[in-house]
C-alpha positions as CSV (number, residue, x, y, z in Angstrom):
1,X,21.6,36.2,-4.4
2,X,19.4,38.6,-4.3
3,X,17.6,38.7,-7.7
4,X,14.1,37.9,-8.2
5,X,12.5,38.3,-4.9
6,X,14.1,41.4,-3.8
7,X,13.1,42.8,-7.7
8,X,9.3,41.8,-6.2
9,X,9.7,44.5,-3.2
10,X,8.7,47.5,-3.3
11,X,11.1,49.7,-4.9
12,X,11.8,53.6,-4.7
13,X,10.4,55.4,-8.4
14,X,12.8,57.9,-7.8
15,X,13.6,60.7,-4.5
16,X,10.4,61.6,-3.2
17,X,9.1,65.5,-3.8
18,X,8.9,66.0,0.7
19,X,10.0,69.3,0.5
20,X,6.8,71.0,-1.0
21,X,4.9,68.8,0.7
22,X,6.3,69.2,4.4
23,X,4.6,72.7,4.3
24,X,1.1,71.1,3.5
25,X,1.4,68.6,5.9
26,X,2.1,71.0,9.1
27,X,-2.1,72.2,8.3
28,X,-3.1,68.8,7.2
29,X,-6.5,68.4,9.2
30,X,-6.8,67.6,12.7
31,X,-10.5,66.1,12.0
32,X,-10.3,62.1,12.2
33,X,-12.5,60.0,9.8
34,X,-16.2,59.3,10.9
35,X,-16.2,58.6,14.6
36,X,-18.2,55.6,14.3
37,X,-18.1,53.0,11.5
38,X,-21.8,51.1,10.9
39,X,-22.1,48.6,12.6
40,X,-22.2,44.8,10.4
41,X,-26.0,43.6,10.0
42,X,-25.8,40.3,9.9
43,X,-28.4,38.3,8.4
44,X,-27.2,34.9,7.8
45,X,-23.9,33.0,7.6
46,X,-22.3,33.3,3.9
47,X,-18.8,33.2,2.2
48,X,-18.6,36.1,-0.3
49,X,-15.4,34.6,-1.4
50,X,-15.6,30.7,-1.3
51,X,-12.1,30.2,-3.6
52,X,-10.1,33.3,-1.9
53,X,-7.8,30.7,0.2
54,X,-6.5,28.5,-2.5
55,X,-5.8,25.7,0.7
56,X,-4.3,22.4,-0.3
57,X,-6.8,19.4,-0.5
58,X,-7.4,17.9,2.6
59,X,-6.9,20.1,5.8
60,X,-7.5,23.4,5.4
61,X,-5.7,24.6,8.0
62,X,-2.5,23.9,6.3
63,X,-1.4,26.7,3.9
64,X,0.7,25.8,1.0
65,X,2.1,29.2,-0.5
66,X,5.5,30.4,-1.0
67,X,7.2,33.7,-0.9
68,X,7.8,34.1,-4.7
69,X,3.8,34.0,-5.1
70,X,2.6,36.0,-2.3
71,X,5.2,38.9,-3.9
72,X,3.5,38.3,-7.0
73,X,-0.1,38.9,-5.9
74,X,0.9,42.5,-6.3
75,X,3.3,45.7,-6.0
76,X,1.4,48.7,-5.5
77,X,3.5,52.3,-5.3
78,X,3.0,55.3,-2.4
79,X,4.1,58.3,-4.1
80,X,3.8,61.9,-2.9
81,X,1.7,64.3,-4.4
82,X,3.4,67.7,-3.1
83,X,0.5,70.3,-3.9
84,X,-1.6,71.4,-1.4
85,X,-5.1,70.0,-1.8
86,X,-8.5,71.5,-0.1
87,X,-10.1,75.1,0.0
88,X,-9.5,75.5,3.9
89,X,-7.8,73.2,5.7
90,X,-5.0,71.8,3.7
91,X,-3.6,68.0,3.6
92,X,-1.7,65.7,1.3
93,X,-2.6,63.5,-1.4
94,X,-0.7,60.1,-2.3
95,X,-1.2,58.5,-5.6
96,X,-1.2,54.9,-5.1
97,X,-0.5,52.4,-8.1
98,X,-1.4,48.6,-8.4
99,X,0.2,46.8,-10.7
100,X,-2.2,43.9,-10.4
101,X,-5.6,45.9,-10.9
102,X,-3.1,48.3,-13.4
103,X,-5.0,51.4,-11.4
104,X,-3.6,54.9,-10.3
105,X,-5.5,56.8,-7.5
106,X,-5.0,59.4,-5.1
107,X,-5.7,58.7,-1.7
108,X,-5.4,60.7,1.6
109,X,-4.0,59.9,4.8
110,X,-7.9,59.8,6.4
111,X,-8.8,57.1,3.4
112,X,-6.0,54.9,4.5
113,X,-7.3,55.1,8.4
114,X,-10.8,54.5,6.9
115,X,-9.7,51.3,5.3
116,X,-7.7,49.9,8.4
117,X,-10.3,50.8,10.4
118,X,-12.5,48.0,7.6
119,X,-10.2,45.6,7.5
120,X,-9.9,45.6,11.3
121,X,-13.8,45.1,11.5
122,X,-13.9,42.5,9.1
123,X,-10.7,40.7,9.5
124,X,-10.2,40.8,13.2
125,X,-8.7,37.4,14.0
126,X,-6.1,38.6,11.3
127,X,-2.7,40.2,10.7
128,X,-4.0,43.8,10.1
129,X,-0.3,46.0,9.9
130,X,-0.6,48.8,11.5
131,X,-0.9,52.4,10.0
132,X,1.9,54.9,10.6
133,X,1.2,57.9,13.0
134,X,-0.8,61.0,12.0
135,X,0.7,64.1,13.0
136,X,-0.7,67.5,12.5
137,X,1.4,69.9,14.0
138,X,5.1,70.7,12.6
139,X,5.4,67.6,10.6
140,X,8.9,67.8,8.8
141,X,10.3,66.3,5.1
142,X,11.6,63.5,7.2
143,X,8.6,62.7,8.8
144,X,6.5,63.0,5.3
145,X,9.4,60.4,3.9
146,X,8.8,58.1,6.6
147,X,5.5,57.7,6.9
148,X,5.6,57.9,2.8
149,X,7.5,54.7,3.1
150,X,4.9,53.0,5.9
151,X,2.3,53.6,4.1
152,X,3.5,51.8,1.0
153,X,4.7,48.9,3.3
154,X,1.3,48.7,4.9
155,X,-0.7,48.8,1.7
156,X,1.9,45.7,0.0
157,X,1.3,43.5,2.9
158,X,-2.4,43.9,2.7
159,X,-2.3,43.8,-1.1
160,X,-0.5,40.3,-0.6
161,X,-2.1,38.8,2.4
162,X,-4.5,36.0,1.1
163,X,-7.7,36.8,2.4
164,X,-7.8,40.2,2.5
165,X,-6.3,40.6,-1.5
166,X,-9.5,39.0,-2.8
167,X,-11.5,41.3,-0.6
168,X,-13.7,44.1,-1.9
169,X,-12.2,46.6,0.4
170,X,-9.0,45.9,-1.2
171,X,-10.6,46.7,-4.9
172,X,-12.6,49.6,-3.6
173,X,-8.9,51.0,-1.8
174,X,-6.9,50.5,-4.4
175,X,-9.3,51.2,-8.3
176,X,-12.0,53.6,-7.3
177,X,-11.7,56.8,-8.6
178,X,-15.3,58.5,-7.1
179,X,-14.8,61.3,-5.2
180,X,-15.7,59.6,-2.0
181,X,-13.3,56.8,-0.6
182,X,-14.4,56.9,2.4
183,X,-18.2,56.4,2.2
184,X,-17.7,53.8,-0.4
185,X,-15.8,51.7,1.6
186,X,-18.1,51.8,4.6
187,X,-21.0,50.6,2.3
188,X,-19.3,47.7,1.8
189,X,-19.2,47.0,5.4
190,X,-22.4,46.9,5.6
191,X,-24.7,43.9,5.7
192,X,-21.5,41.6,5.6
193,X,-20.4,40.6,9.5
194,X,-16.9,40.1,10.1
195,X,-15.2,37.1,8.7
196,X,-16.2,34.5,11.4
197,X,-19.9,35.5,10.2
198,X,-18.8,34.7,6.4
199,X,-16.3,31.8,6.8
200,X,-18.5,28.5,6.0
201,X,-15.4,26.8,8.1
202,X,-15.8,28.5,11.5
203,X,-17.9,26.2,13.3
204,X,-16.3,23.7,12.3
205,X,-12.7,25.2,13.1
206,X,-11.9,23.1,16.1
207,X,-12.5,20.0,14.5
208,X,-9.3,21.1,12.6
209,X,-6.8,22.2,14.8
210,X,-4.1,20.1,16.8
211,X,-4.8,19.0,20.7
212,X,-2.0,21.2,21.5
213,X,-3.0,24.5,20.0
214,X,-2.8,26.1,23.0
215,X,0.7,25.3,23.5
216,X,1.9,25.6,19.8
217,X,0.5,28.8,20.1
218,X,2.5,30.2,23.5
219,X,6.0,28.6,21.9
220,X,5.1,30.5,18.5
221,X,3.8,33.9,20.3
222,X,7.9,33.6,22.4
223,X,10.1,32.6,19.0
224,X,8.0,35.8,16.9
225,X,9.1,37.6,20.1
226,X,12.8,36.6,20.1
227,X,13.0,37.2,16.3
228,X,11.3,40.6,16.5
229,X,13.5,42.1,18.9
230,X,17.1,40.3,17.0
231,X,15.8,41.9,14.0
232,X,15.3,45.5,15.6
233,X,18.7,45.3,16.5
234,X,19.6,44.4,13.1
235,X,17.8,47.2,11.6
236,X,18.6,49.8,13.3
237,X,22.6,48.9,13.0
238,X,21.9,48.5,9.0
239,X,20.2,52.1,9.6
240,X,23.2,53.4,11.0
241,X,25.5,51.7,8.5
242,X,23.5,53.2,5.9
243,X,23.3,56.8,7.4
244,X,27.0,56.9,8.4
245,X,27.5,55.8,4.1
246,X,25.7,58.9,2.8
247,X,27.4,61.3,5.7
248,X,30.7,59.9,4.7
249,X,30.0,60.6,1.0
250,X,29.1,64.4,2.0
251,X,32.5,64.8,3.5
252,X,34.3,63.1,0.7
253,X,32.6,65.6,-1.4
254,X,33.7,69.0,0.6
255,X,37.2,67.2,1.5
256,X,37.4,67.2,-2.8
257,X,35.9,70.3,-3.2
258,X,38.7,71.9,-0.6
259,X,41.4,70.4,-3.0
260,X,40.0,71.8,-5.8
261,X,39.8,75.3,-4.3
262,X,43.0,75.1,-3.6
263,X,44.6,73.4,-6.9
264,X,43.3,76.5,-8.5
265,X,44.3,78.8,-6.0
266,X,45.4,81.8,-8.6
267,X,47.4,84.0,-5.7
268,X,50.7,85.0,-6.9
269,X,54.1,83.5,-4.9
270,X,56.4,86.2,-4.3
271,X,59.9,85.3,-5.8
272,X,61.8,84.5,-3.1
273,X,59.3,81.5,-2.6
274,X,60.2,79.8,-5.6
275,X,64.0,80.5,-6.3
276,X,64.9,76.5,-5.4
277,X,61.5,74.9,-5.9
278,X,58.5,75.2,-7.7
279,X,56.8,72.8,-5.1
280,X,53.8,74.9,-5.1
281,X,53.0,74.4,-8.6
282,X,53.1,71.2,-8.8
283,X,51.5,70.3,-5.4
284,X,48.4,72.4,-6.6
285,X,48.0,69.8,-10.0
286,X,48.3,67.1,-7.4
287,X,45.6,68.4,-5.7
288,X,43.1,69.5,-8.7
289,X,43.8,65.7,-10.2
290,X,42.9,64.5,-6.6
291,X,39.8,66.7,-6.5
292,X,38.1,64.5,-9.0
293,X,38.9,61.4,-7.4
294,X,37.1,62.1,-4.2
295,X,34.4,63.2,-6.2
296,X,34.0,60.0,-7.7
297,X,34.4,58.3,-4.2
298,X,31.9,60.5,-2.4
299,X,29.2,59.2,-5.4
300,X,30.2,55.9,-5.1
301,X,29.4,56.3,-0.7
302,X,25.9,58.0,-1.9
303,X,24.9,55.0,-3.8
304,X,25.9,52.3,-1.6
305,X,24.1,54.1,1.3
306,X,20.9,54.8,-0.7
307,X,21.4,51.2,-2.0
308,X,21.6,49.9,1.7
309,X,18.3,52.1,3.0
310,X,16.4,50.5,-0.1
311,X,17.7,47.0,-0.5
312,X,18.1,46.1,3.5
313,X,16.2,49.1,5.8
314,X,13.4,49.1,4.1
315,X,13.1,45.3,3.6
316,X,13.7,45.2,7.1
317,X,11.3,47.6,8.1
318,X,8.7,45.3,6.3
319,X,9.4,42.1,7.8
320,X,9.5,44.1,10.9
321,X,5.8,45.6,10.4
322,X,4.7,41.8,9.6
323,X,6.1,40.2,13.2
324,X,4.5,43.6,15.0
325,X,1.2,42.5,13.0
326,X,1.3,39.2,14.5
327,X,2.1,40.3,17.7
328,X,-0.8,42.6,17.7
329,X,-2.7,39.4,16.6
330,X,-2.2,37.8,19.7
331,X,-2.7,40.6,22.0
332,X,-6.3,41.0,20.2
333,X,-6.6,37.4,20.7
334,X,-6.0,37.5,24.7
335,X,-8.0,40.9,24.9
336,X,-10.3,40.8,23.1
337,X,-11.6,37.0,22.3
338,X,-11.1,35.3,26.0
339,X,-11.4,38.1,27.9
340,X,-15.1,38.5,26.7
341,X,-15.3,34.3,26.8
342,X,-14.4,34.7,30.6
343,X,-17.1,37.8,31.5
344,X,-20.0,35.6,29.5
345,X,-18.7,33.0,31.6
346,X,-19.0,35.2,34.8
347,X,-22.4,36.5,33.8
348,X,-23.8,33.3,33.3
349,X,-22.9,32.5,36.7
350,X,-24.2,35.1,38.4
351,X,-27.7,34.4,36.0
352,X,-27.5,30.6,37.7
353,X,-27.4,31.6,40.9
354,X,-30.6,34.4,40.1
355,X,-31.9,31.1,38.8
356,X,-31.8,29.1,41.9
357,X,-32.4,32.0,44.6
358,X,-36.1,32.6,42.5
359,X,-36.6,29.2,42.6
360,X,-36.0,28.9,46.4
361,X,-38.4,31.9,47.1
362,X,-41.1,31.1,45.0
363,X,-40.6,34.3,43.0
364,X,-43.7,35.4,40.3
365,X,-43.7,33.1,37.3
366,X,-43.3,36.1,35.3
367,X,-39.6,36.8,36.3
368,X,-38.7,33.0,36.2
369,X,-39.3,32.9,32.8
370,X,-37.5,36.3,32.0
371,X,-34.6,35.0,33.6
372,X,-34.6,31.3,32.2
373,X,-35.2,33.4,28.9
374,X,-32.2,35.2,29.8
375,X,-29.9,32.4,30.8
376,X,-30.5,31.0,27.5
377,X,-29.7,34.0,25.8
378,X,-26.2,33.7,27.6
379,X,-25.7,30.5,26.8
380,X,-26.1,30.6,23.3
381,X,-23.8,33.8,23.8
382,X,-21.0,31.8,25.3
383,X,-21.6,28.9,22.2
384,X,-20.9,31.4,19.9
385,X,-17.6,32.9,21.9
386,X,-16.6,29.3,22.2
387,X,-17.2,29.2,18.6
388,X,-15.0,32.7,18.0
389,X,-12.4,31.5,20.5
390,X,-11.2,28.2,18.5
391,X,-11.7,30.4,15.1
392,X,-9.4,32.7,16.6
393,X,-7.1,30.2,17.0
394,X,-7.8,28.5,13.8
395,X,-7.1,32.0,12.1
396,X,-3.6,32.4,14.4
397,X,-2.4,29.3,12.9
398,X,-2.3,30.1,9.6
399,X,-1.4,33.6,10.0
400,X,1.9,31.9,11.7
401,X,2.3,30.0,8.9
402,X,2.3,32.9,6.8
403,X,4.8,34.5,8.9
404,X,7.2,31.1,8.0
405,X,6.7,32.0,4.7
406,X,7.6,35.3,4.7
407,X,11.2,33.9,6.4
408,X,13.1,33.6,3.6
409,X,12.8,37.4,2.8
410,X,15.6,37.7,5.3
411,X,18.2,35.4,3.8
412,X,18.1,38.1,1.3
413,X,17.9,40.8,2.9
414,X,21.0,40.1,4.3
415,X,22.8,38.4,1.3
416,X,21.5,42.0,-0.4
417,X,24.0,43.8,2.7
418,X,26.3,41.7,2.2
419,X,27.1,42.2,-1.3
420,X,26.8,46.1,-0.3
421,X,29.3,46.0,1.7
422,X,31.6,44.0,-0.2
423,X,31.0,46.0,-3.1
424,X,31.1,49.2,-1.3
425,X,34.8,48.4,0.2
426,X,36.1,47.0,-3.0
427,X,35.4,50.5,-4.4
428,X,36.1,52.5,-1.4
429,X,39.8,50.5,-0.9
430,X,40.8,51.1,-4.1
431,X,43.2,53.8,-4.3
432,X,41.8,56.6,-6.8
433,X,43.4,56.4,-10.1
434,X,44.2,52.6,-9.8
435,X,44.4,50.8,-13.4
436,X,41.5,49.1,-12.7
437,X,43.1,45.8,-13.2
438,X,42.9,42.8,-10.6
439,X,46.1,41.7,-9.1
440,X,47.3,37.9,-9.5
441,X,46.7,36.1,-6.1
442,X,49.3,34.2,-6.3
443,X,51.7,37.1,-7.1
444,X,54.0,38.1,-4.5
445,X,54.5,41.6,-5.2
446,X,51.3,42.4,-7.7
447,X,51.8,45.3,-10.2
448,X,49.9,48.6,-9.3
449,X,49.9,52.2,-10.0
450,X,47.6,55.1,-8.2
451,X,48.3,57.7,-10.9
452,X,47.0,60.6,-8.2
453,X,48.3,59.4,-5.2
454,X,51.6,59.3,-6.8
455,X,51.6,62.3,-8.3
456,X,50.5,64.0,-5.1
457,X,53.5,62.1,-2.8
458,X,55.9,63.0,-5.5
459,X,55.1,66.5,-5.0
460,X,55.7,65.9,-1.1
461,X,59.7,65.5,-2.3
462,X,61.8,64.5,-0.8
463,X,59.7,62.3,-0.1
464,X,58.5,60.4,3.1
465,X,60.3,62.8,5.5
466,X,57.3,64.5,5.3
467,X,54.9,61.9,6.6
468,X,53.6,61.7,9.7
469,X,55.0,59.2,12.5
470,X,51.7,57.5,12.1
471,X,51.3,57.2,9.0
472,X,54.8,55.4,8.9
473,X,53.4,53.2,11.8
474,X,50.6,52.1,10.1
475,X,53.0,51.6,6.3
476,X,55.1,49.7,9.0
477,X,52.0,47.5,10.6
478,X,51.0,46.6,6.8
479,X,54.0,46.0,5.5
480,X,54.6,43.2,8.5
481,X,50.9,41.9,7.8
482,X,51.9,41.3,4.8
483,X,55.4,39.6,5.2
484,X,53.5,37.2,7.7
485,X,51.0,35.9,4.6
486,X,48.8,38.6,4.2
487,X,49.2,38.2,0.7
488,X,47.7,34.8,0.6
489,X,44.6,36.7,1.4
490,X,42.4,36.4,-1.9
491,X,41.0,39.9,-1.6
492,X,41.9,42.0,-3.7
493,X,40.5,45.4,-2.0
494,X,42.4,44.2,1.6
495,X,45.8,44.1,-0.9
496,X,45.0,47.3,-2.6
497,X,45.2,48.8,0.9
498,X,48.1,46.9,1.9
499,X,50.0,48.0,-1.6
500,X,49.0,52.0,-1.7
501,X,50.7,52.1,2.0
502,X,53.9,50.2,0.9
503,X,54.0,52.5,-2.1
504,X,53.8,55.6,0.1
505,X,56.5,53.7,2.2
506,X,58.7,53.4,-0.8
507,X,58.4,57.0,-2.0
């Protein structure tokens, strides 16, 4: 279920060298990037990139991707570089691989604020996702991982995002190899305007959205909403899940490493300890034989939860990063676009009413035509906000639509948990030294035989006397599950279970 698309994310090359580079990252620099980006000089009204949004013919509003060829666009790999770089101040380098411009650069933390600060500028009626937080002092392996991972998240839903993967910035980012990032990317800022200023289709943009824009956009800002906070929930159970997998695999690996200290316990018995049984003998090859078992079952709790943090935390973590982009959208939209629509507006009342108190007292000509020079200004001003305001929403639109694409990224997600956690229980019911061979279903009492286990009981002699009262509760609770038709079950794992306790019941 999962094949295909999930082989599209962004995978892990490997464990990440944090340890080296938790040191550097405690004196990473505390100065941010240049204060102020140069401003755009906008000249005239041009589209760099006429053929970047490959729109459907007709409306071109409407979007007609899918997920399988937004994933394709590109993968691009965060890796950490754990050397210390820098004569002074120390910091940490990333090398950063695109498998669509087939490039390999090292970047810095301040060149990936440099480039959201660009694509913010340019782009700003768009999903931009946000950058993880920088943190100088006492920054940890776990917080180098982390922010490792978000950066690598951030740069593969840029990479993949339509407009902004046929950008320069993009390009500059992800192939240049000078030794100044930064400076190159804020040339390229220059003399372009943001994409309202480039787009050939922004004055024109209300002529292609629906009458009930306004609505369509409140019910899709509330159902974003709803799913972003279902899908928190969700990830930080599958979080838990996954951490409580790789805990339980360390204490399967000391609980085995406790047998096999004691299976090869050489201590001498004194004789009177072994004149009717040599119990301790044989208990301690029970226990060496059972050693390796739990060794095998503690790997097997490793992968599956390093399997789970990959395959469905990480994933989720994207999708998660894409719905807070959105929602970011739209508080830039309220902020930013009608809030400055609504203080033109204001201004250009107050300019009227200057207007017509000059008029009424005869004021010098001079200062009549400074302020009717003035109220034009503002009107042209609150055109072109009018203008921004329904390219906002023009731009809002489609970036929902690409959040609809990104949807079915969750059916497997979850079909990848799924099989996880099937997997993980058929392994982790299975009695160590099992024969490996699946019972018949329709068998009523299926042949098995847990080689260890045994062995260990039969060392218990005589025998179940020597269980606990619990343990005989629960053989007990089994063993009545099953007379009731537990059998008819078709899980083979849930019978395993069900058969080890009846065999220790038997013993």
């Amino acid at each position: 279920m999962t094949g295909g698309v999930m082989d599209r994310l962004p995978g892990e090359a490997g464990a990440a060298p944090v340890a080296a580079a938790a040191e550097a990252e405690a004196e990473e620099e505390a100065d941010p990037p240049a204060a102020d980006l140069p401003a755009p000089q906008v000249s005239e009204r041009r589209d760099p990139h006429p053929s970047r949004m490959q729109m459907p013919q007709g409306n071109p509003l409407l979007l007609s991707y899918t997920l399988q060829e937004l994933l394709a666009r590109d993968t691009v790999q965060v890796e950490l570089i754990p050397e210390k770089k820098g004569l002074f101040l120390k910091h940490v380098e990333y090398e950063v691989s695109s498998q669509r411009f087939r490039s390999s650069v090292y970047r810095r933390y301040n060149d990936f604020v440099v480039f959201h600060e660009m694509l913010l500028q340019k782009f700003p009626y768009r999903m931009v996702p946000a950058l993880p937080p920088k943190r100088v002092l006492g920054a940890d392996r776990e917080f180098i991982e982390a922010r490792r991972r978000a950066l690598r998240r951030f740069i593969n839903l840029v990479a993949r995002h339509p407009p902004f993967s046929e950008d320069v910035a993009l390009r500059l980012f992800l192939s240049f190899s000078g030794p100044d990032v930064q400076n190159k990317l804020k040339e390229s800022a220059q003399c372009v305007g943001d994409e309202f200023m480039s787009c050939k289709l922004a004055p024109r943009a209300k002529d292609f959205l629906p009458a009930d824009i306004q609505t369509q956009f409140a019910v899709s800002r509330e159902l974003i909403r709803n799913i972003y906070n279902s899908f928190h929930k969700l990830r930080d159970r599958a979080e838990r899940i996954a951490s409580r997998a790789i805990d339980n695999a360390a204490d399967l690996l000391i609980f085995g490493k406790e047998l096999s200290a004691l299976g090869s316990d050489t201590t001498p018995l004194p004789s009177w300890a072994t004149l009717h049984s040599s119990t301790w003998g044989s208990l301690k090859q029970a226990l060496k034989g059972l050693s390796v078992e739990f060794a095998l079952l503690a790997d097997k709790a490793a992968q599956q939860g390093k399997q789970e943090e990959n395959d469905v935390v990480e994933k989720l973590n994207l999708f998660l990063d894409l719905l807070q982009s959105y929602k970011d959208l739209c508080e830039r939209h309220e902020k930013g676009v009608l809030h400055k629509h609504q203080r033109a507006l204001h201004k250009y009342s107050l300019m009227k009413r200057q207007m017509m108190s000059a008029t009424v007292q005869s004021r010098e000509p001079d200062s009549v035509e400074q302020l009717e020079s003035r109220i034009v200004e503002q009107e042209n001003a609150i055109q072109t906000m009018e203008l921004r305001g329904y390219f906002s929403l023009y731009c809002l639109h489609q970036e929902m639509q690409l959040v609809h694409v990104y949807l079915p990224l969750t059916s497997h997600i979850l079909g990848a948990f799924v099989n996880s956690q099937i997997q993980g229980h058929k392994e982790g019911l299975r009695c160590p030294g099992a024969t490996g061979t699946e019972p018949d279903p329709d068998s009523a009492r299926p042949e098995w035989s847990p080689a260890p286990v045994c062995a260990f009981a039969r060392s218990l002699q005589p025998g179940p006397s020597l269980l606990a009262a619990s343990d005989l509760g629960m053989c007990g609770t089994l063993h009545r599950l099953r007379s009731a038709g537990f059998v008819g079950i078709r899980d083979p794992s849930l019978r395993d279970a069900v058969l080890c306790m009846e065999h220790f019941t038997r013993l």
